[in-house]
C-alpha positions in Angstrom: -12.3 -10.7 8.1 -12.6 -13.5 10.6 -10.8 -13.7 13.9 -7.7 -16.1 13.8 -6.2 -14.7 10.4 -2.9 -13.2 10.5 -1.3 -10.2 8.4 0.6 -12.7 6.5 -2.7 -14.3 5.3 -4.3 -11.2 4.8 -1.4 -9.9 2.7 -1.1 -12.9 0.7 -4.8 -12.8 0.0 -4.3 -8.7 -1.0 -1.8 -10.2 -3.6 -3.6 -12.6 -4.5 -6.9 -10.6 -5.5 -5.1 -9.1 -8.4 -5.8 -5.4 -9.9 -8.4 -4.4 -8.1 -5.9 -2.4 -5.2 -4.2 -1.5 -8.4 -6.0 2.0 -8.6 -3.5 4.6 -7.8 -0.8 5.5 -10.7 2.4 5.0 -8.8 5.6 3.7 -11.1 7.4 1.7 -8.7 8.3 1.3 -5.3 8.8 3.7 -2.7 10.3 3.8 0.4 12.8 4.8 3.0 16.1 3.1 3.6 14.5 -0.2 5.4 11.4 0.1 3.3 13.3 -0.3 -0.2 15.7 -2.7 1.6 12.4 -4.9 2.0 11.4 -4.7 -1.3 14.5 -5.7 -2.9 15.3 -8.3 -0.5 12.2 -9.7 0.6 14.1 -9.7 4.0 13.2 -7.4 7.2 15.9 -6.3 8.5 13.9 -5.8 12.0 13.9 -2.5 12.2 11.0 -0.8 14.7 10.0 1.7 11.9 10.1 1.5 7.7 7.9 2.5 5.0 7.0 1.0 1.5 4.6 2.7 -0.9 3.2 0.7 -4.1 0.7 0.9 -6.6 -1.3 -1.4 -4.2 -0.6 0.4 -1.2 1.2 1.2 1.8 3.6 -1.2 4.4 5.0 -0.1 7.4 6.4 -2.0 10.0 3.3 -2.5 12.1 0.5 -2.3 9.4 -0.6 -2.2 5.7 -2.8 0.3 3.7 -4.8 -1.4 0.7 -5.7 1.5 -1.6 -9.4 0.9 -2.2 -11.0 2.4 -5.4 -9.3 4.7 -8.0 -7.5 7.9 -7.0 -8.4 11.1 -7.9 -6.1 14.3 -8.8 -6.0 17.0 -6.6 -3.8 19.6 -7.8 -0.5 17.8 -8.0 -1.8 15.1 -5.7 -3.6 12.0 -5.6 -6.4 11.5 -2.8 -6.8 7.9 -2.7 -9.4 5.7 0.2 -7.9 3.2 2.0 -8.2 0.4 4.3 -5.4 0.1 7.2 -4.5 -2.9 9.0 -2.9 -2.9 12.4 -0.5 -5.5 13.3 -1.9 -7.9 15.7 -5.8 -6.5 15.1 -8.1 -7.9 12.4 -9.9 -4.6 12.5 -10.0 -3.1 9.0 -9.7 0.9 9.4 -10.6 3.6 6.7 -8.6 6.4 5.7 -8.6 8.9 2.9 -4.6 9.4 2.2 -3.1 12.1 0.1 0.5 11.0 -2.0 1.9 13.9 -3.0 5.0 14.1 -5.5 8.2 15.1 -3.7 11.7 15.7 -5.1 10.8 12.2 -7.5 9.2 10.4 -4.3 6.2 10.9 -2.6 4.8 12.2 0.8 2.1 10.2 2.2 -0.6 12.6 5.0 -3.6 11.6 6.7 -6.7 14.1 7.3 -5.5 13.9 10.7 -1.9 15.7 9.9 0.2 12.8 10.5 2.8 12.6 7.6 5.0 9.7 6.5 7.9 10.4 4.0 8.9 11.4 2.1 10.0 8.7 0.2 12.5 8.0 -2.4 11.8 6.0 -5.3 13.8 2.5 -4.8 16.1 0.7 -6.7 18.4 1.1 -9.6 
């Protein structure tokens, strides 16, 4: 990506691509209280932290995980490559995540032990 795009733009051009970060089988949104109060509303409400997991990937308040490629099941899990975009970077990182199911949300890790979640499904 070249220098002098912002996360808006590159999100808008994620959405714009279509299916192809349409590879990991999630139902619906999931987040925590913030995250689903993003998804609903379109609105931040400025909070410093909040997570939102979709079929195309992961927001937070500081970056965004396009799921690359198709997941694969692992147990009860799906191991799924991404690429993570801090905010104010254009740097495009890679990760391998691993969504677990948990209580009817999911649990997001990294290789490197960090854990996000878990999160509730949102909505009705």
């Amino acid at each position: 990506m070249r220098a002098g795009r912002s996360l808006p733009a590159l999100l808008l051009g994620i959405a714009l691509a279509g299916p192809a970060g349409a590879a990991v089988d999630i139902d619906g949104s999931y987040g925590d209280k913030e995250g689903c109060r993003y998804v609903e509303t379109g609105e931040s409400s400025g909070a410093d932290f909040f997570f939102l997991l979709d079929k195309e990937g992961i927001t937070t308040a500081v970056s965004y995980c396009e799921f690359q490629g198709e997941g694969r099941k692992v147990g009860g899990a799906t191991v799924v490559k991404a690429g993570c975009h801090e905010e104010g970077s254009e740097e495009v990182t890679p990760y391998e995540l691993t969504l677990t199911p948990d209580n009817g949300g999911y649990t997001i890790s990294f290789a490197d032990g960090t854990r996000w979640g878990p999160l509730a499904r949102c909505g009705k």
